[in-house]
N, C-alpha and C positions, 0 to 999 in steps of 0.2 A: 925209663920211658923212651919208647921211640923217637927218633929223630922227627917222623913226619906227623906223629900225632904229638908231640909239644909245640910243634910250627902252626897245627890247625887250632891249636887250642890258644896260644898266640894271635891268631889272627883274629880270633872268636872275641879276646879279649877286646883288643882296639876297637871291634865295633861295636859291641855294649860299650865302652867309654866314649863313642862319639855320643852318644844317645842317653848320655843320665836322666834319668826322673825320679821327682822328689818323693820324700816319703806318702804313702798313701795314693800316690798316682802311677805309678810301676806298670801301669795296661802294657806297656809297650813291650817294654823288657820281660814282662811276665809272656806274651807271645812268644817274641825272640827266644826266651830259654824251652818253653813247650816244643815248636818247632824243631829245636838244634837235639832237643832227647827223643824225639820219633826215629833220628841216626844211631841212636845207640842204645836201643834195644831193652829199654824197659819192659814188664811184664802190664804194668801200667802207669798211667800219668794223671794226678789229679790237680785238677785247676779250680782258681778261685777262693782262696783256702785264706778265710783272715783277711780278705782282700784281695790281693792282686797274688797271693800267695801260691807256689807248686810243686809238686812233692810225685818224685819218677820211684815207684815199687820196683826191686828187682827178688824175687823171689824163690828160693830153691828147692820149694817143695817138701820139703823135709822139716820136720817140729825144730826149734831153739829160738832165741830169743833176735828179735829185731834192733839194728842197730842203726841208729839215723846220723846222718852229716849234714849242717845246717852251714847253707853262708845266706849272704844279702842281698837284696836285690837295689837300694838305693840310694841315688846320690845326695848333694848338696847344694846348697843353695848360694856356693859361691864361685866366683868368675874365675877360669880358670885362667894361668898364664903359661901358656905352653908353644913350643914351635915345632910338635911332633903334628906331623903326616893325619892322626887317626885321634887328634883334640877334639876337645867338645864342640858339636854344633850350635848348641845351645845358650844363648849368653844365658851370664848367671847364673850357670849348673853347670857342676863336675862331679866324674868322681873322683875328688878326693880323699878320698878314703880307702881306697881300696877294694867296694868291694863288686869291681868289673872284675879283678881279680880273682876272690875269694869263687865268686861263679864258673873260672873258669877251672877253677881246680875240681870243684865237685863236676863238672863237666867230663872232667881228665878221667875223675871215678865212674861217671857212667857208662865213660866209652870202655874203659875196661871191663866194669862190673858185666855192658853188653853182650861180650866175648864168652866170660868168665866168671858162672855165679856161684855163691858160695856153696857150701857143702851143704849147711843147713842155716833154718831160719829165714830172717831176709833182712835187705839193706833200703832203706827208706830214705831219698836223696831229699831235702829239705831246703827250699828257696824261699826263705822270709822275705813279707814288704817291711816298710817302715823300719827297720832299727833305729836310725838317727834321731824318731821322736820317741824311743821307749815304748812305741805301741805295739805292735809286731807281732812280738812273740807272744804277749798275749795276745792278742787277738787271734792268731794260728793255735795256740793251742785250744783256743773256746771253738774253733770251729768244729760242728758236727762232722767232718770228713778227719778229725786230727781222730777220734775215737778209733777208726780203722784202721790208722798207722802207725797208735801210739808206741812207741820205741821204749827200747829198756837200757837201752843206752846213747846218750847222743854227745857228739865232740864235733868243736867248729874248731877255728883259730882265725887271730886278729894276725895280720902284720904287724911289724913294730920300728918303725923309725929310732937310731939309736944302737939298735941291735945290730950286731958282725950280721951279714950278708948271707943268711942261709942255715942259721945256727937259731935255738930253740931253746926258750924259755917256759917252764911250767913252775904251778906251784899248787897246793892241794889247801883244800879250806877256800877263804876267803882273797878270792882272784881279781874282783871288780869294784871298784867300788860302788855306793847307792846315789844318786844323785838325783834333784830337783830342781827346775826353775820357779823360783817365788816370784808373783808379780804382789806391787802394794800400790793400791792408787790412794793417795791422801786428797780429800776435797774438802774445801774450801767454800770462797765467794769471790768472783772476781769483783774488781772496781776501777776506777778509771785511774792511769798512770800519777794523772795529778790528783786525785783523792784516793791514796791507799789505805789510809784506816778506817775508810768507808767498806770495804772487805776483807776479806780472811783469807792471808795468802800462806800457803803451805811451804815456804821459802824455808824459814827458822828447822823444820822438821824434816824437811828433805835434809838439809845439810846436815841434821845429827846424828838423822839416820845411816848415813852412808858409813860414818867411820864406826861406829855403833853396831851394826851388821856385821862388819866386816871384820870386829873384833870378836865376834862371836866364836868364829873359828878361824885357827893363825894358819892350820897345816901341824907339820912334825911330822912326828913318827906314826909311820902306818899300823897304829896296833889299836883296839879296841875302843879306843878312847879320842881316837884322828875324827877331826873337822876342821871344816875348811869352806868361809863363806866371802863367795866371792862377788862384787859388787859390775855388772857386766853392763847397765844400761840405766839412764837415769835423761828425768824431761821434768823440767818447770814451766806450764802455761803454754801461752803461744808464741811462735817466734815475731812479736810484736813489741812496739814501743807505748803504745798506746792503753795497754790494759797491764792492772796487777793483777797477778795470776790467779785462779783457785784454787787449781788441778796440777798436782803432780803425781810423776808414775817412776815406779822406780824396781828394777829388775835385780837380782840375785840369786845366785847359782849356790845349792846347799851342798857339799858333798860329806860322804860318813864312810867309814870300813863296811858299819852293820845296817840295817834295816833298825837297831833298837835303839843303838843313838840318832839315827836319822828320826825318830819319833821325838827325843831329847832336845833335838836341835830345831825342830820346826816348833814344839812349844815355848821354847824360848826366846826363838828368833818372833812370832806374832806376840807373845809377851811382849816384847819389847816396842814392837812395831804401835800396838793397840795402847799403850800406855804413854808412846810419844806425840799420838793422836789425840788421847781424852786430853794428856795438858793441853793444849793449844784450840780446843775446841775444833778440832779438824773429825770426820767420820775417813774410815780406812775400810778398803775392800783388798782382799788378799784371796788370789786366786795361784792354783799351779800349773805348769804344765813340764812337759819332757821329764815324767816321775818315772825314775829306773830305779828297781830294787836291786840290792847287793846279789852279787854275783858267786857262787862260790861251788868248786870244784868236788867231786868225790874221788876219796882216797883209789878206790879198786878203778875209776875210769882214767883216772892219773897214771897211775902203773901200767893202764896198757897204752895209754900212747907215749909210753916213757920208754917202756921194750918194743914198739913201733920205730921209735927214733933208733933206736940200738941194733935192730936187725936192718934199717934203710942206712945205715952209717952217717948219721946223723948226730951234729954236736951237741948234746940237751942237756940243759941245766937247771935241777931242784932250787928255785928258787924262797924266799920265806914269807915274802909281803907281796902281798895283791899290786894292780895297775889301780891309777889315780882316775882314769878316765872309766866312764861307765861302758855299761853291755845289756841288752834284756833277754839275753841265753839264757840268764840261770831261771827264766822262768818253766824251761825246758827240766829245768831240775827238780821242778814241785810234783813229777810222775816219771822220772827217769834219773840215771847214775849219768851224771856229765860233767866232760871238761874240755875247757879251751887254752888252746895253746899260742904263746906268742912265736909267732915265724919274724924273725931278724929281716928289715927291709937294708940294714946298711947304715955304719956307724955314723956317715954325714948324709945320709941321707932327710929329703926334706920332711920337716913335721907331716902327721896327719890335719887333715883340715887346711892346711895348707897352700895358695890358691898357685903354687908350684910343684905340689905332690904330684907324682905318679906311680905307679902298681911297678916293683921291676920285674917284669919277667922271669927272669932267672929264678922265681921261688915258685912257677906252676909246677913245674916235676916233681921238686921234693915237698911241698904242702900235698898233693895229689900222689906219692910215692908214701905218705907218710898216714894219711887214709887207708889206704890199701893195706898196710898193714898192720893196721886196728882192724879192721873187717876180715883179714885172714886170722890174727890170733884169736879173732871171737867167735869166728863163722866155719875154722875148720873143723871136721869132725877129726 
C-alpha cells in the first residue's frame, strides 16, 4: 500500500472513531462512509440497506461471479478511556471494537478497486449496521436492494486481541459461536418490609436460579457438545427498605458451537427456569434478545483467503476450533460461500469490548492487502 493512501486511510479511521453510533442508529457514520466512496470511484452506491446499511458496486463488465467484503458500521455502548487526540466525542460510546477499523480497510479496497477493476464479475463493498445486537446482517440481507447484490462469495475479518501483531488466524467449519441473551422476570407480590409473608417474594428462586443456570453449561472443549451459561445481570425488587420484593429479573448469556445444541440448551435452561417458578407459586416471563446464530466457514472460501495470505506474505494459521465470542456474518452464508478471518491486534494488547481498546493501525495495509487478494485470485480472468 502506498505510503499516502495508508495515511488517508488512517486518518479516515480516527474520525469515524471520534463519532461512534450505536447499533441501529449508524445515520451518521452510514453518510460519512457514502460520502468518502463518491472518492473512490464506485460504479455505484446503495444506501439504506437494513437500515443505516451501504454497499459501493464496483463492476467490470464482463460475466463471473460477485464477490462481497463486509465490515461494521457500530460501536458501543461503553465509555471509552483514552488520551489519543481523535477519542470519542461521545460519552458512553466507543469504538471499541474495532470496527472504525474494519471500515477503513474496506475503504483501502474501494480506493483501489476505483483505480483498478476486476477482470470479470464484480466486487460488492458491504457496510453492515448493527452487528453488536445480532440484527444486521439479517436485516441487510432481507433488504429488497440485498437481491441486486447478492454475492457468491463474501469474507470479512475480526481483529483479535491476543493474536502476534499482523499474523492471521483461520479455521474452516464452525468459526463462531451461537449466542443469546435470556431475560427471566420471576413475579411475585410485594408486601410491606414488616409483613413479608403477607407477599410472595421471588428471593428463594432468584437465588437457585443463579447457580442452577449457570451449571447448565461450564464451557470446555470447543467441540459439538460446548455450552456455556453465563450469568451477567441480576435485580431483586426495589432498592428500598421499606417493601419485600415481588419482582425479580434476572439476565444470562447462552452460548453453543451449533445452532442445534443452542436449541438443547434454551429447552433446558426454561425447563428449569419454569419449574423453579410453578414450586414457589411465582409466574416467569422469559424473553430474548442479541440472538446470534453459529457462524461457520466454507471450505473453498477458506482456501482462498488462505492463498491471499501466502501471495501478501502474510503469517496464517489453519486453526481447529472456532472463536468463543459470537458474529452475524454467517447469516451471509445462508446464499453465499463465506469466511472470516482473525487479523492478530497484538499479543498484550487490550481486550475487545474493552473500555481501553483501540484499532492499531498497523493492520489497515495488510487486512486491506489481504482483500485485494481474494478479489484478484477470484476476479482474474
Amino acid at each position: 500500500m502506498k505510503p499516502e493512501l495508508q495515511s488517508w486511510l488512517t486518518e479516515k479511521r480516527h474520525e469515524l472513531h471520534q463519532v461512534p453510533e450505536l447499533s441501529g442508529e449508524e445515520r451518521g457514520t452510514a453518510a460519512s462512509i457514502s460520502n468518502l466512496l463518491q472518492v473512490c470511484g464506485p460504479d455505484a452506491v446503495l444506501t439504506g440497506i437494513g437500515g443505516h446499511g451501504v454497499a459501493a458496486i464496483y463492476d467490470s463488465g464482463h460475466p463471473g461471479p460477485t464477490i462481497g467484503i463486509r465490515c461494521e458500521l457500530d460501536g458501543l455502548p461503553i465509555q471509552e478511556i483514552s488520551s489519543a487526540r481523535y477519542a470519542s466525542q461521545y460519552p458512553g460510546r466507543g469504538h471499541l471494537c474495532g470496527h472504525d477499523g474494519h471500515m477503513a480497510m474496506v475503504l483501502g479496497v474501494a480506493f483501489v478497486l476505483g483505480d483498478k477493476r476486476p477482470t470479470k464479475g464484480r466486487v460488492v463493498l458491504i457496510f453492515q449496521p448493527a452487528e453488536e445486537t445480532g440484527q444486521g446482517a439479517t436485516a441487510y440481507r432481507a433488504d429488497p436492494k440485498f437481491a441486486d447484490i447478492a454475492p457468491d462469495y463474501v469474507f470479512s475479518l475480526h481483529n483479535l486481541p491476543g493474536l502476534e501483531l499482523g499474523a492471521v488466524e483461520l479455521c474452516s467449519g464452525p468459526a463462531n459461536c451461537a449466542s443469546r441473551g435470556m431475560r427471566v422476570v420471576l413475579t411475585g407480590k410485594t408486601s410491606h418490609a414488616a409483613a413479608p409473608q403477607d407477599g410472595l417474594s421471588p428471593a428463594g428462586a432468584l437465588a437457585e436460579l443463579m447457580p442452577a443456570l449457570a451449571g447448565l453449561g461450564q464451557g470446555g472443549a470447543l467441540d459439538a457438545d460446548y455450552a456455556l451459561t453465563t450469568v451477567t445481570h441480576a435485580r431483586l425488587g426495589e432498592a428500598t427498605f421499606g417493601v419485600a420484593p415481588g419482582m425479580a429479573e434476572l439476565w444470562v448469556t447462552l452460548r453453543t458451537v451449533s445452532d442445534s445444541r443452542m436449541a438443547d440448551l434454551v429447552r433446558e435452561a426454561e425447563h428449569l427456569v419454569n419449574a423453579r417458578a410453578q414450586a414457589q407459586g411465582l409466574t416467569a416471563e422469559i424473553t430474548y434478545a442479541d440472538i446470534f446464530e453459529a457462524c461457520s466457514n466454507s471450505d473453498e472460501a477458506v482456501q482462498i483467503l488462505s492463498d491471499a495470505c501466502r501471495t501478501r506474505d502474510v503469517p496464517c494459521r489453519l486453526v481447529p476450533t472456532p472463536q468463543r465470542f459470537s458474529e452475524d456474518f454467517g447469516q451471509f452464508g445462508k446464499g453465499a460461500k463465506t469466511a472470516m478471518f482473525w487479523l492478530g491486534a497484538g499479543r498484550d494488547h487490550p481486550q475487545l469490548h474493552n473500555p481501553d481498546y483501540d484499532f492499531p493501525d498497523a493492520l489497515i495495509p495488510i487486512g486491506t492487502d489481504i482483500f485485494l487478494a481474494a478479489i484478484e485470485q477470484t476476479l482474474t480472468a
